[in-house]
C-alpha positions as CSV (number, residue, x, y, z in Angstrom):
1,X,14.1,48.5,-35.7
2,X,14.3,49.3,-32.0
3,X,17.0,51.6,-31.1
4,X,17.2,50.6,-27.1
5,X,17.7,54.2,-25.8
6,X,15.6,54.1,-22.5
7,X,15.0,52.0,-20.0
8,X,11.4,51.6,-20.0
9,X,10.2,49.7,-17.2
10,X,7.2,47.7,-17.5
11,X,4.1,49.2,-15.1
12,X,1.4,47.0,-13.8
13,X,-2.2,48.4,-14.6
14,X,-5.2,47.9,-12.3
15,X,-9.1,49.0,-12.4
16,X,-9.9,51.2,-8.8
17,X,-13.3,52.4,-8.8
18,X,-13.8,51.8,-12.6
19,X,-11.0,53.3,-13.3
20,X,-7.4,52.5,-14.9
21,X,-4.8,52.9,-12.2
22,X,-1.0,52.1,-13.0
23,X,1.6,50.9,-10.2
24,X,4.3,53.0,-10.2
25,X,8.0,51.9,-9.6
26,X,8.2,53.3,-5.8
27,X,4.8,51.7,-4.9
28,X,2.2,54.4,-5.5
29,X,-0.7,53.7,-7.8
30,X,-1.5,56.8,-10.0
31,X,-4.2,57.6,-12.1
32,X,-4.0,56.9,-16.0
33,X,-3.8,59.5,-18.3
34,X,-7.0,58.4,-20.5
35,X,-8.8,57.9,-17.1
36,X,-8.1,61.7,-16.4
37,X,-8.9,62.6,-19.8
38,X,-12.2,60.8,-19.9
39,X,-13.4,62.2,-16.1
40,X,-13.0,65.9,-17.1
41,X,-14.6,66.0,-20.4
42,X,-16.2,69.6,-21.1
43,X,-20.3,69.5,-20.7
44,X,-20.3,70.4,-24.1
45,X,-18.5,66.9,-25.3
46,X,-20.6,64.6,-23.0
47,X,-23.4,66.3,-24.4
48,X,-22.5,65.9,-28.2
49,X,-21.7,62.5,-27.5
50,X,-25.2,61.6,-25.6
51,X,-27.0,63.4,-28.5
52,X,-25.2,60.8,-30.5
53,X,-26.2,57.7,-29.0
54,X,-29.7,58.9,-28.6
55,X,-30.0,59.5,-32.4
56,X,-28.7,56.0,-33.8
57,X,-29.8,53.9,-30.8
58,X,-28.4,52.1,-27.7
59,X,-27.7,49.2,-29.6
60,X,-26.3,50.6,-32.9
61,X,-24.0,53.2,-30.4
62,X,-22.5,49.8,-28.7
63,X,-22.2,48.6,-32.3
64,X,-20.5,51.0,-33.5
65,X,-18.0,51.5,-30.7
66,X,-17.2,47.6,-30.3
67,X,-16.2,47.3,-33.8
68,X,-14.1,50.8,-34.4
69,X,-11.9,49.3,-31.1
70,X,-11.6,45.8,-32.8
71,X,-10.5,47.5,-36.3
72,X,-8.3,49.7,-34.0
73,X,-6.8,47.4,-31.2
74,X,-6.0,45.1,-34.6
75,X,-4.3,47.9,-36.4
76,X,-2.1,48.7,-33.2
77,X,-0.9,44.7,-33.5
78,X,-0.2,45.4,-37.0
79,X,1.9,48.6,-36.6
80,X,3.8,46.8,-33.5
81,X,4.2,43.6,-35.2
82,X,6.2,45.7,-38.1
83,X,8.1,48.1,-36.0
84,X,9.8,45.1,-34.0
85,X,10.2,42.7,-37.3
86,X,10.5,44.9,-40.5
87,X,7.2,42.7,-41.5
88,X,3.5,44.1,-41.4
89,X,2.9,40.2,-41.9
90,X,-0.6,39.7,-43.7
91,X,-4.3,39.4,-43.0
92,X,-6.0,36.5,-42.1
93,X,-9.5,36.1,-43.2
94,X,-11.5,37.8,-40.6
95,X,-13.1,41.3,-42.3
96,X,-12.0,43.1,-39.5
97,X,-8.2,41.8,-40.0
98,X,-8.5,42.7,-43.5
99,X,-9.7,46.3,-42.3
100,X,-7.5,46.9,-39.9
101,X,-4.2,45.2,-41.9
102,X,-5.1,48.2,-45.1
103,X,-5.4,50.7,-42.7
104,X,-2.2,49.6,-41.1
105,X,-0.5,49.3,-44.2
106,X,-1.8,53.2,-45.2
107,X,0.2,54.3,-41.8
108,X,3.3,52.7,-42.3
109,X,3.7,53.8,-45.7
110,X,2.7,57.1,-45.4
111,X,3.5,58.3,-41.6
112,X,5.8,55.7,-40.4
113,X,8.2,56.4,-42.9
114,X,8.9,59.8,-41.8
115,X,10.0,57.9,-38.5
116,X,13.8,58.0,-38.2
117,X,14.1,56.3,-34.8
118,X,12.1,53.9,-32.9
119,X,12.8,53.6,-29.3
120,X,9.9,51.9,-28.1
121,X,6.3,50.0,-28.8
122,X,3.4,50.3,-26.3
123,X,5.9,52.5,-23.8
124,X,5.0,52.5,-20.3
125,X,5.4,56.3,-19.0
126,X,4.4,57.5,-15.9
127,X,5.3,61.6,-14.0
128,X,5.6,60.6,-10.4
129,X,2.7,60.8,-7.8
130,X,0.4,62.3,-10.4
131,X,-0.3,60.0,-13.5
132,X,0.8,57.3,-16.0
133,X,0.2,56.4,-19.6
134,X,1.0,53.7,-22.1
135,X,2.2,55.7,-25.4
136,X,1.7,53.5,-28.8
137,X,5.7,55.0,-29.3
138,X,8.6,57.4,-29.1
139,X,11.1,58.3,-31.2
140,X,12.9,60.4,-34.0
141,X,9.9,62.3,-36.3
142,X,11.8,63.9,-38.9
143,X,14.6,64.7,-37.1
144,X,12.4,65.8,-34.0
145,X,12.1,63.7,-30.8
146,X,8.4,63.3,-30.6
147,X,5.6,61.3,-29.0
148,X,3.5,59.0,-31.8
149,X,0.1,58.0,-31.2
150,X,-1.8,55.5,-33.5
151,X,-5.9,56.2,-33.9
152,X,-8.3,54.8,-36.1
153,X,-11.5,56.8,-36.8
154,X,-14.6,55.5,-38.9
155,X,-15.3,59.3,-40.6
156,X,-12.2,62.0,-41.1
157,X,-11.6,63.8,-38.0
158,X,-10.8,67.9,-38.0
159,X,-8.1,69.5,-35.8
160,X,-10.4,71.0,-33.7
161,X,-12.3,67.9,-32.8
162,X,-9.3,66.0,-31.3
163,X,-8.3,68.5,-28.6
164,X,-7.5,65.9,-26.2
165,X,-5.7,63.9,-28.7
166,X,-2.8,67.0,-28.5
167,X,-3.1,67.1,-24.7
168,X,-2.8,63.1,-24.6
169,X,0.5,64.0,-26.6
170,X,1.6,66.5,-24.1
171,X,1.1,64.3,-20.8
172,X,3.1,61.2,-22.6
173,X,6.1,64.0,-23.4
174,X,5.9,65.5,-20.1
175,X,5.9,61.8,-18.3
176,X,8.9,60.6,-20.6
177,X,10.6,64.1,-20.2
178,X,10.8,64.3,-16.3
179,X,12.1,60.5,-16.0
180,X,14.7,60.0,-19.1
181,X,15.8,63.7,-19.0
182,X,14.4,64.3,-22.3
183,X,13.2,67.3,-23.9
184,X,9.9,66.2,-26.6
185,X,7.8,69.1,-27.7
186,X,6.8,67.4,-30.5
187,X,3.7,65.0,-30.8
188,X,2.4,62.8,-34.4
189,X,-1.1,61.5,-34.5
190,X,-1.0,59.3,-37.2
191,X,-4.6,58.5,-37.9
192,X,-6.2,56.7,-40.7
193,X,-10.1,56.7,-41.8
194,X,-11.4,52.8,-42.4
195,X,-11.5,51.7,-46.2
196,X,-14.8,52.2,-47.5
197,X,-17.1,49.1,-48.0
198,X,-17.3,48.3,-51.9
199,X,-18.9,45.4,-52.0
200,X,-19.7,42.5,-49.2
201,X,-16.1,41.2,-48.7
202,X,-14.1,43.8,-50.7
203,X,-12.5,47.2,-49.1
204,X,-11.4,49.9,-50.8
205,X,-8.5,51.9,-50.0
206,X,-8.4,53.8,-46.4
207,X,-7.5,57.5,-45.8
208,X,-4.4,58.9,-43.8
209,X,-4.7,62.0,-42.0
210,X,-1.5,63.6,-39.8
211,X,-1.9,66.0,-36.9
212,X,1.0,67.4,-35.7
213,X,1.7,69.0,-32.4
214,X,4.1,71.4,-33.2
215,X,6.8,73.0,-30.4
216,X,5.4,76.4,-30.7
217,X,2.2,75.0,-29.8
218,X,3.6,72.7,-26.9
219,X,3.2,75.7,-23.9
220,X,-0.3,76.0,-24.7
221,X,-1.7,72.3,-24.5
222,X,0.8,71.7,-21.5
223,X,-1.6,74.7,-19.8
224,X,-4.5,72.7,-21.3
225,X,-2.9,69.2,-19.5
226,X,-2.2,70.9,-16.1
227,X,-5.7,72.2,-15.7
228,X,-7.7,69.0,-16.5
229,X,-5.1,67.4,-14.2
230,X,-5.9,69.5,-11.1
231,X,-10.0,69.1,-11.8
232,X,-9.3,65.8,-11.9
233,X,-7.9,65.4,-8.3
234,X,-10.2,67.7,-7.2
235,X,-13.1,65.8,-7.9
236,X,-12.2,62.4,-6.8
């Protein structure tokens, strides 16, 4: 289902001070785009998120997190797996396999579809000398070249909570636009909301939820990108 448009070369990835670095073609090592993202959160988001953990616990937080990115890392496999073989494949036996294959299932029939084009799976991108990104894929979005990123959420998300989901977007367009000569506005998070627990053992059926960065809109997060990217480098 790949249409081989691009030549998207591979990027090695490496931690530097806690921190995901990617090595660029020429040499350099650049900062990643989640590791910018994550070191110039507002005060206001650190905060929600510390009043979060102190409410349900240390323990229960870790909980929590460790099992949304095992029901999300497995739905990414899924998704892959059926982009490159026509074949979402099925689950094994493991609850979280069984999550994660429903909830990739949900995408693929109701976002993936509206995919006309694939050119790529876990696409290395990187905007020379400043950052570098892995985007879950690129392609043809109903007739649009866009950006598409894959999320999982436990609860349904609103548009104005996932601000940095659009800018994420935005850096992985700007990155892909610069080196392949490409012109993306356009960004698809295509997220789906785990199945509800009906019994031990049995899920019911997950929720889909689209966001759409739209063209019109694509000035204003670029701004948005630009200015967390100069925080970043002024702080480290």
């Amino acid at each position: 289902m790949i249409t081989n448009k691009f030549n998207y070369k591979p990027l090695p990835r490496e931690s530097i001070e806690g921190r995901r670095h990617y090595c660029l073609p020429d040499g350099s090592r650049v900062a990643s785009v989640t590791s910018i993202l994550d070191a110039t959160q507002s005060e206001e988001k650190k905060a929600g998120l510390a009043r979060w953990r102190k409410s349900v616990g240390e323990e229960k937080a870790r909980e929590i997190t460790t099992e949304a990115a095992s029901r999300g890392t497995r739905m990414h496999k899924w998704l892959e797996d059926f982009i490159l073989t026509d074949d979402l494949g099925k689950p094994g036996s493991n609850p979280y396999s069984q999550q994660s294959f429903k909830m990739a299932k949900c995408v693929v029939e109701k976002g993936l579809i509206n995919v006309n084009e694939f050119w790529g799976v876990e696409v290395p991108l990187y905007f020379p000398g400043l950052y570098a990104g892995t985007s879950d894929g690129c392609g043809i979005h109903l007739n649009d070249e866009a950006i598409l990123d894959y999320k999982q959420t436990n609860k349904p998300k609103k548009e104005e909570w996932i601000e940095d989901y659009f800018i994420q977007l935005v850096a992985y367009a700007l990155a892909h636009n610069e080196v392949h000569g490409t012109n993306i506005r356009k960004g698809v998070v295509l997220m789906c909301v785990k199945p509800p627990e009906i019994e031990p053992g049995l899920w019911g059926e997950p929720q889909y939820q689209e966001f759409i960065l739209k063209p019109k809109d694509f000035d204003y997060w670029e701004n948005k990108w630009w200015e967390r990217v100069e925080k970043y480098y002024k702080n480290i």
